[in-house]
SEVO-853001 format. One record per residue (C-alpha): x, y, z; residue number from 1. Coordinates in nm, 2 decimals. Each point is the difference from the previous one (the first is absolute). Layout:
BEGIN
<u->X	v->Y	w->Z	i->NUM> $
...
END
This chain:
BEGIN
<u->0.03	v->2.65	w->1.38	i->1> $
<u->-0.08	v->0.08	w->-0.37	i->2> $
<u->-0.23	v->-0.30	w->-0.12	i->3> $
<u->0.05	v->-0.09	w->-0.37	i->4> $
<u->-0.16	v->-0.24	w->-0.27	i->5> $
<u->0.23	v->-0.20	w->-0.17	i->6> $
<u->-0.15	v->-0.20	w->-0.29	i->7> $
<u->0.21	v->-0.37	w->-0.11	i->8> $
<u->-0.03	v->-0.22	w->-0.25	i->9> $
<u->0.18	v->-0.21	w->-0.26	i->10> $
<u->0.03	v->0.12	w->-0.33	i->11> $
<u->-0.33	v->0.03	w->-0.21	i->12> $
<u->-0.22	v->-0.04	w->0.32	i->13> $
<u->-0.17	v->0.31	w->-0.04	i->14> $
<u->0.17	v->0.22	w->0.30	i->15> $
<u->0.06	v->0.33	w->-0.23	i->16> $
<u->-0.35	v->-0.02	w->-0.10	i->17> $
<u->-0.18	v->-0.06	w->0.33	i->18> $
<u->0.23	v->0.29	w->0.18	i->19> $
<u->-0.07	v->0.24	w->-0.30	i->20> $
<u->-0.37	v->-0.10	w->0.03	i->21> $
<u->-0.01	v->0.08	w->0.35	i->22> $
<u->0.13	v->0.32	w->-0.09	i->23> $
<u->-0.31	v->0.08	w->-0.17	i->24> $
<u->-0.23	v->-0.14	w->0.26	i->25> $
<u->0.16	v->0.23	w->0.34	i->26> $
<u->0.18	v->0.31	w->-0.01	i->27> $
<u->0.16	v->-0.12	w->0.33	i->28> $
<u->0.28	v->-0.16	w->-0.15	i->29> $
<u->0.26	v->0.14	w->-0.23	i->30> $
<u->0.26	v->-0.26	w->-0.19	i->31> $
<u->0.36	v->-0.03	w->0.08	i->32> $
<u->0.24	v->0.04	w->-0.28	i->33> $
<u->0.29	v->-0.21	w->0.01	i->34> $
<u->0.32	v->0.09	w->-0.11	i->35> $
<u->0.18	v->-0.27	w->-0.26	i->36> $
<u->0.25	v->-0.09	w->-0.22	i->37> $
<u->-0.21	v->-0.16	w->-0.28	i->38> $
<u->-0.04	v->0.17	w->-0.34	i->39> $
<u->-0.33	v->0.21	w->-0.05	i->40> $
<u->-0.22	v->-0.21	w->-0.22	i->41> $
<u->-0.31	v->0.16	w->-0.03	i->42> $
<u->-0.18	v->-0.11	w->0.35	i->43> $
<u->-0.39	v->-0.04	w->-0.06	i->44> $
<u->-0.01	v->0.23	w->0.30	i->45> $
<u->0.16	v->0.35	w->0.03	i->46> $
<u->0.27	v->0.07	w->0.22	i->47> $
<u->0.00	v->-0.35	w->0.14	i->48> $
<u->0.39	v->0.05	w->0.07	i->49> $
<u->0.24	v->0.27	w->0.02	i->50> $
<u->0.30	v->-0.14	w->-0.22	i->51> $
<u->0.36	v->0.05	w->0.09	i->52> $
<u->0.37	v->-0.08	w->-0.04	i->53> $
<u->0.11	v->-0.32	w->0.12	i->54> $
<u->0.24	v->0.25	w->0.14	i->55> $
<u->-0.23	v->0.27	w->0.16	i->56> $
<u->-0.19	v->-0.34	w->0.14	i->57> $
<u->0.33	v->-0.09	w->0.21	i->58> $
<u->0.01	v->0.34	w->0.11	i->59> $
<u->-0.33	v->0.02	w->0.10	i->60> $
<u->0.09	v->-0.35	w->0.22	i->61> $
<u->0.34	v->0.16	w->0.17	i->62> $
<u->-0.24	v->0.32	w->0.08	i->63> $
<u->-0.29	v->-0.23	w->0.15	i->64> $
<u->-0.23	v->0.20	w->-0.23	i->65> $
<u->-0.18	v->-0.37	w->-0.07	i->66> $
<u->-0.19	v->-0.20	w->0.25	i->67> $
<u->0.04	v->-0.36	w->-0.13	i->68> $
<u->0.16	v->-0.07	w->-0.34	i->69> $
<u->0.05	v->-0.33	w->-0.21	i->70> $
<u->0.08	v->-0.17	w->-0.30	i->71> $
<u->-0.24	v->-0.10	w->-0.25	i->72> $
<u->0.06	v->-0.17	w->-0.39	i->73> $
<u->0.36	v->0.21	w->0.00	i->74> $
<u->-0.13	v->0.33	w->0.15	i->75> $
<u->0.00	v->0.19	w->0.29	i->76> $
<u->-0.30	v->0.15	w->0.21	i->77> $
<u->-0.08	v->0.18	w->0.29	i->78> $
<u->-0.28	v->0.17	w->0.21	i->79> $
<u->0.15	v->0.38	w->0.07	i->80> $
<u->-0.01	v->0.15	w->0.28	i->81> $
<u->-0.11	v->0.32	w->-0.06	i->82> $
<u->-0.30	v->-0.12	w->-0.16	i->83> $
<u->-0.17	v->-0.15	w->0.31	i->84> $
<u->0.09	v->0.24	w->0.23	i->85> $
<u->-0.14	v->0.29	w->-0.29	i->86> $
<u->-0.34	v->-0.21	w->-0.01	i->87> $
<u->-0.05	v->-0.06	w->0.34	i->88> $
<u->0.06	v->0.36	w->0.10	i->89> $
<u->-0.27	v->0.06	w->-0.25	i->90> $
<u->-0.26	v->-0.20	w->0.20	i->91> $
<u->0.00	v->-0.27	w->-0.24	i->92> $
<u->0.10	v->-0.37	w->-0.01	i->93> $
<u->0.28	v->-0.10	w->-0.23	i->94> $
<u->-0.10	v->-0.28	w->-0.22	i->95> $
<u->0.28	v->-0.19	w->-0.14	i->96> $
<u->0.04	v->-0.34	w->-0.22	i->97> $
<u->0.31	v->-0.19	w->0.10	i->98> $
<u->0.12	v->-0.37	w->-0.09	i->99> $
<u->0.04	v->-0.22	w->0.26	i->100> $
<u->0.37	v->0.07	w->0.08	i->101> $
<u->-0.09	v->0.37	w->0.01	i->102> $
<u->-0.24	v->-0.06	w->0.28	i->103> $
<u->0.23	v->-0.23	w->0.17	i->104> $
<u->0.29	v->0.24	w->0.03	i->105> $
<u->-0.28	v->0.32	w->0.08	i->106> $
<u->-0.13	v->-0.21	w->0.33	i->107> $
<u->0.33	v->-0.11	w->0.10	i->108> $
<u->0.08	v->0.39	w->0.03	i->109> $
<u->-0.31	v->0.17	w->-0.02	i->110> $
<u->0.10	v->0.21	w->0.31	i->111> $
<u->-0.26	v->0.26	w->0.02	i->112> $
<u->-0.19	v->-0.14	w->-0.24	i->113> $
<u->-0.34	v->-0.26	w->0.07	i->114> $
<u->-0.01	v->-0.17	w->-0.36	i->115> $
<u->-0.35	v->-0.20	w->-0.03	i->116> $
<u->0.15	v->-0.24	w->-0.30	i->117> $
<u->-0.31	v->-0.20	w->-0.25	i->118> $
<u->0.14	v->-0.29	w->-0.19	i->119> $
<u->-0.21	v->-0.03	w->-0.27	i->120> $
<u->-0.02	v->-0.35	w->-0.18	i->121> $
<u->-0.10	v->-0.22	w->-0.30	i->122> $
<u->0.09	v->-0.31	w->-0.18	i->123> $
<u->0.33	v->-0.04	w->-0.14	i->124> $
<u->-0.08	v->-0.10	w->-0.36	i->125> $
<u->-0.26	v->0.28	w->0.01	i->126> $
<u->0.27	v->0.27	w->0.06	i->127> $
<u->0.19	v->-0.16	w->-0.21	i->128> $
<u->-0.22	v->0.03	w->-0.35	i->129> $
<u->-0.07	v->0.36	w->0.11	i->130> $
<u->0.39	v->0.08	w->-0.01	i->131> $
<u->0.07	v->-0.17	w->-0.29	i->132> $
<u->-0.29	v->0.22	w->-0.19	i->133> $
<u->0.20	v->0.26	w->0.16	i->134> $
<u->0.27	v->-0.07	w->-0.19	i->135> $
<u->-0.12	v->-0.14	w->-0.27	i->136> $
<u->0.04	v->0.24	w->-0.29	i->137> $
<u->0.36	v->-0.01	w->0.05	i->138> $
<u->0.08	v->-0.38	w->0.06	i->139> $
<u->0.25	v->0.02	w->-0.32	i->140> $
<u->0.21	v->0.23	w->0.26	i->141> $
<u->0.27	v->-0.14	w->0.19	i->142> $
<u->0.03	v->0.21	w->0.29	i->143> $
<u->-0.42	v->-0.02	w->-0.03	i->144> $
<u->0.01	v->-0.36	w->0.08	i->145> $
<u->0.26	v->0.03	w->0.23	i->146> $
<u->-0.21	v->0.26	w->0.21	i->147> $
<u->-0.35	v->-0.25	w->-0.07	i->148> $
<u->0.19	v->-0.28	w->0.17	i->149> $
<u->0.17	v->0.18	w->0.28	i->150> $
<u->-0.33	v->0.11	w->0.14	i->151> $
<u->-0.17	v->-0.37	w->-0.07	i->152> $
<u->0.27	v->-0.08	w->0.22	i->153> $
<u->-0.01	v->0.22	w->0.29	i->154> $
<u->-0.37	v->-0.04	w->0.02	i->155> $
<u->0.08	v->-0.39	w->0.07	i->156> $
<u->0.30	v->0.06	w->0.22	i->157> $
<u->-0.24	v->0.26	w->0.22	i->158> $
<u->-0.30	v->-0.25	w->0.04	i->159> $
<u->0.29	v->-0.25	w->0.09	i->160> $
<u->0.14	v->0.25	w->0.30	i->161> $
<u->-0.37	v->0.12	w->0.05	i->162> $
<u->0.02	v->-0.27	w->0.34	i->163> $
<u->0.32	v->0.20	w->0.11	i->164> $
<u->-0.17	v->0.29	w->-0.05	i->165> $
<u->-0.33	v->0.07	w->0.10	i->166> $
<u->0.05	v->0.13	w->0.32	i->167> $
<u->0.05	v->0.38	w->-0.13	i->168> $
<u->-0.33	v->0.02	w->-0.16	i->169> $
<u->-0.28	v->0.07	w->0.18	i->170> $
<u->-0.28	v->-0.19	w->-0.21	i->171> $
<u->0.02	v->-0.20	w->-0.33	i->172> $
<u->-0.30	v->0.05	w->-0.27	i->173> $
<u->-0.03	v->-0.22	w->-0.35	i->174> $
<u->-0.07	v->0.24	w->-0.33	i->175> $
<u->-0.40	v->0.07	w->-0.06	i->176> $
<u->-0.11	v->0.01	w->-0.32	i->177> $
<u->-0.11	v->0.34	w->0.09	i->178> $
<u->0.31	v->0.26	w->0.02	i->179> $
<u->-0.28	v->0.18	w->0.21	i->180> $
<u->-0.07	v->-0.25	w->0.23	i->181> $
<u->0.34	v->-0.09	w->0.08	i->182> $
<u->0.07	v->0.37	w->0.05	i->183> $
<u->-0.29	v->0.02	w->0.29	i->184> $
<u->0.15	v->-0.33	w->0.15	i->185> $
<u->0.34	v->0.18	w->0.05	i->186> $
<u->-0.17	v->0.32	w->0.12	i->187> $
<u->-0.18	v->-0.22	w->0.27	i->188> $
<u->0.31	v->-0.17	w->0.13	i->189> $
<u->0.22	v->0.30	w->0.05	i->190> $
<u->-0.35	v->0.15	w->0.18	i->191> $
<u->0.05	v->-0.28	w->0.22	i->192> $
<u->0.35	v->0.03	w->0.01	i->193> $
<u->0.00	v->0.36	w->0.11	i->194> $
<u->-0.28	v->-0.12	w->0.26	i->195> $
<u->0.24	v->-0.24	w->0.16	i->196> $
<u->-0.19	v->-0.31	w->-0.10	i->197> $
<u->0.24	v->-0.29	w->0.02	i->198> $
<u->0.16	v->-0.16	w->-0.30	i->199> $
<u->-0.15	v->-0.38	w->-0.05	i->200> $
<u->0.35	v->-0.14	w->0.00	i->201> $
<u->-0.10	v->-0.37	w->-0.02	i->202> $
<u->-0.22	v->0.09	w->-0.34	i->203> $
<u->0.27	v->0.18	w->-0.12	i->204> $
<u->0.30	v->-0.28	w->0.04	i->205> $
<u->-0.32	v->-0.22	w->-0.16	i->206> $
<u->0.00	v->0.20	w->-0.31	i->207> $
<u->0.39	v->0.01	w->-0.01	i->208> $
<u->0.03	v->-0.37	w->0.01	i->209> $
<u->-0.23	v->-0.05	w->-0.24	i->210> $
<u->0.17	v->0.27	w->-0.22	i->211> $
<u->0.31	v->-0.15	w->0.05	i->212> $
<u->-0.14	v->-0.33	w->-0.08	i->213> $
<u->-0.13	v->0.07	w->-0.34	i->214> $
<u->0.35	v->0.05	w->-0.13	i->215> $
<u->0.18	v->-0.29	w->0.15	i->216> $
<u->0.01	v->-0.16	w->-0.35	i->217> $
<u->0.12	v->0.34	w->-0.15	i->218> $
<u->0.31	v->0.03	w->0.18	i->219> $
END
């Protein structure tokens, strides 16, 4: 089985940065590209995706060259093939950051695949203000605010199904105030992970509830 770290979050939590930050910190793990329909607009991070055709992504789904794929905000993703089975082969651990319906449809087919899956977490209206100063500079924009509250939305809608589905993550960890200390946190659980230390399932449909809790009002 080829054991992988797959990092989750809402929008804004932080995920890019703590998997990037990990990065730095072991040269164990190498990130996973994904593939994806949505325009190239300057990602903090280099090479972060490998951007395609809406086209060459459906061909890529007919030819099973993608492991899970989804939907997100009116684009397409997807965790290729060939990248985990390149990394792996290299005696590394692919590191990849997938939303929660990306990690859904990965375990339900993960084959030969052992994904160790981190939810990371934070309040709502916290994510929230960080994506709207994301956006902010170009609130006069249309299509701007249209992306701003699609994402405010999903994050709500994910905490709601949170409940439904915690059971494909292996551990769930709130954001640190230290992107360094978050990134050890991770490290340690997929340690355990690849140890074969048992998941605490009741502390993680705890945490879900809660999640899932915190929006009722939202929805």
């Amino acid at each position: 089985m080829k054991n992988i770290l797959i990092i989750a979050g809402p929008s804004a939590v932080g995920k890019t940065t703590v998997a990037h930050r990990m990065l730095e910190l072991d040269s164990r793990y190498e990130f996973v590209r994904s593939v994806t329909t949505r325009p190239c607009r300057g990602d903090q991070f280099n090479s972060e995706y490998i951007y395609i055709s809406e086209e060459q992504f459906r061909e890529l789904i007919a030819n099973g060259g993608v492991l899970e794929h989804t939907e997100y905000a009116g684009n397409f993703y997807g965790t290729p093939r060939s990248e985990i089975d390149r990394i792996t082969s290299e005696g590394k651990v692919p590191l990849l950051i997938l939303d929660i319906n990306g990690v859904t449809s990965l375990f339900n087919n993960k084959g030969d695949i052992s994904p160790c899956g981190v939810y990371i977490y934070d309040d709502i209206d916290v994510m929230e203000k960080r994506l709207y100063e994301r956006y902010a500079d170009d609130m006069d924009s249309p299509e701007t605010q249209r992306r701003f509250n699609s994402r405010r939305r999903q994050n709500v809608i994910d905490y709601s199904e949170i409940p439904e589905r915690q059971s494909v993550f292996y551990a769930f960890i709130e954001n640190c105030a230290s992107v360094d200390c978050c990134a050890k946190k991770v490290g340690k659980i997929f340690d355990d992970f690849c140890n074969g230390v048992l998941k605490d399932s009741e502390a993680n449909i705890d945490i879900a509830n809660q999640l899932s809790a915190s929006v009722a009002n939202k929805m």
